[in-house]
C-alpha positions as CSV (number, residue, x, y, z in Angstrom):
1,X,93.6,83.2,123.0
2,X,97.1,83.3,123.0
3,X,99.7,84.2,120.4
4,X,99.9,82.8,117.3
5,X,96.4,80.7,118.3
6,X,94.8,80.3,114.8
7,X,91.5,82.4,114.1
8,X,89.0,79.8,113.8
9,X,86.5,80.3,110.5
10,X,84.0,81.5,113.0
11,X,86.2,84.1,114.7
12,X,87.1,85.5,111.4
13,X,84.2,88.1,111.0
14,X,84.8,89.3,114.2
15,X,88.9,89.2,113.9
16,X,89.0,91.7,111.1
17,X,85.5,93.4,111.6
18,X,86.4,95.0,115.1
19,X,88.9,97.4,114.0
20,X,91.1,98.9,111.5
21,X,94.5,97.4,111.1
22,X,97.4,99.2,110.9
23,X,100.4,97.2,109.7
24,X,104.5,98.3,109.8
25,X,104.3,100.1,106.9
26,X,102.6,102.7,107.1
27,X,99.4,101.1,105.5
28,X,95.7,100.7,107.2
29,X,93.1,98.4,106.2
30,X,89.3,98.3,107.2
31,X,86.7,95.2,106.9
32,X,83.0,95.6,106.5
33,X,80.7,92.8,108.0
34,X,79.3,93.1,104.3
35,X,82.6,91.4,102.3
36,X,83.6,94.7,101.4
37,X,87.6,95.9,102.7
38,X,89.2,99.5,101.8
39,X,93.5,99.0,101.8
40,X,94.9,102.7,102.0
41,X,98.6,102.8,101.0
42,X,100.4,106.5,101.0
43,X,96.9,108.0,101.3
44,X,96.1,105.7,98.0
45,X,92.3,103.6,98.8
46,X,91.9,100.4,97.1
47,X,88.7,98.5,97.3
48,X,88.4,94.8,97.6
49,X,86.6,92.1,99.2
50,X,87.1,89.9,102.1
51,X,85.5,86.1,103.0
52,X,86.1,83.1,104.9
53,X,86.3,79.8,102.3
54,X,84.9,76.6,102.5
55,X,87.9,75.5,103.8
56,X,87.7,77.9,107.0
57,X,90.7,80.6,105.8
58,X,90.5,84.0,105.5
59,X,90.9,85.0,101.4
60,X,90.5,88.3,99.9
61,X,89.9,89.6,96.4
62,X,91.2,92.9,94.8
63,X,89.6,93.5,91.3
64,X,90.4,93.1,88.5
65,X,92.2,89.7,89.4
66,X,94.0,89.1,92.7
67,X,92.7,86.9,95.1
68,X,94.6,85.1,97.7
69,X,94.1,82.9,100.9
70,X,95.4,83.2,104.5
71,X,96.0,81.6,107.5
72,X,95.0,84.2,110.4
73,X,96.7,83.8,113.5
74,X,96.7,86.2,116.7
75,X,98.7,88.8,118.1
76,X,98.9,88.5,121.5
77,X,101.0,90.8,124.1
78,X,100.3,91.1,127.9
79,X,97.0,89.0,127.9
80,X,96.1,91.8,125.0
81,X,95.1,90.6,121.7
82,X,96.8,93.6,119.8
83,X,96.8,92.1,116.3
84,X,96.4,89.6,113.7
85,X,99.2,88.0,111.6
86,X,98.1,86.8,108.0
87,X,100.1,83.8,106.7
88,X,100.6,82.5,103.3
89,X,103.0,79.9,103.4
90,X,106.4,81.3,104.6
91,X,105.3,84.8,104.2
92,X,103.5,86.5,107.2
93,X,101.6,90.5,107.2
94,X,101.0,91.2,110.9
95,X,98.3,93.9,111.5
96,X,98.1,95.9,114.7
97,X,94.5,97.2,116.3
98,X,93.9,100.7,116.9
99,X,92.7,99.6,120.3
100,X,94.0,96.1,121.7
101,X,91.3,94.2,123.4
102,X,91.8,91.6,126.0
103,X,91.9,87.9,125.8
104,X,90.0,85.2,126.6
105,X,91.6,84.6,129.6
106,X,91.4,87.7,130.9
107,X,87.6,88.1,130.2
108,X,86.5,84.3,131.6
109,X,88.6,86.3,134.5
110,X,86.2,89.2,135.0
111,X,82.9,87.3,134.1
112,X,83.4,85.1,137.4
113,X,84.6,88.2,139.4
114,X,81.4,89.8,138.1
115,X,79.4,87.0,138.9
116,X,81.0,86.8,142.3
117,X,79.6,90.5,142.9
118,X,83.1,91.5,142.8
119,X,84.2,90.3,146.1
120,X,87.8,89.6,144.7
């Protein structure tokens, strides 16, 4: 992964399932593997629900009405994937992990030092 690499449909799931996002202001949001997302605001919850269209983006639904569709792209610092950015057209939310975790790179890294016994 690097940054702004675009989640694939597949990744999506386990993009937003793998830890709560906090974004710049102020706001947290948390994904179920089930569809179901909770958006707290000021200490506010709001319920909606998340799902990945036919058309591989991420879209999410807030009752009674809202629903809107996202490209997902990732945050990437220091060979740390730190975040994910949520585009809809010129307009961008960027969502930072609680814990960052590290990138692809970086893992094909320590699987072949692990499988070299860790002679590196």
């Amino acid at each position: 992964m690097k940054q702004d690499d675009i989640v694939l449909a597949e990744e999506i799931p386990y993009a937003v399932t793998r830890a709560p996002l906090h974004y710049t202001d102020g706001a947290t949001q948390t994904f179920d593997a089930a569809g179901g997302t909770v958006y707290v605001e000021n200490g506010r919850p709001v319920r909606g629900e998340w799902y990945v269209d036919a058309t591989g983006r991420f879209c999410s639904f807030w009752p009674p009405s809202y629903r809107a569709c996202y490209e997902v792209q990732w945050i990437v610092e220091d060979h740390l994937v730190v975040g994910l950015s949520f585009r809809k057209g010129t307009h961008a939310t960027e969502g930072r992990y609680e814990a960052p975790m590290l990138d692809d790179l970086v893992m094909q890294e320590l699987q072949v030092w692990a499988d070299d016994g860790g002679a590196h």
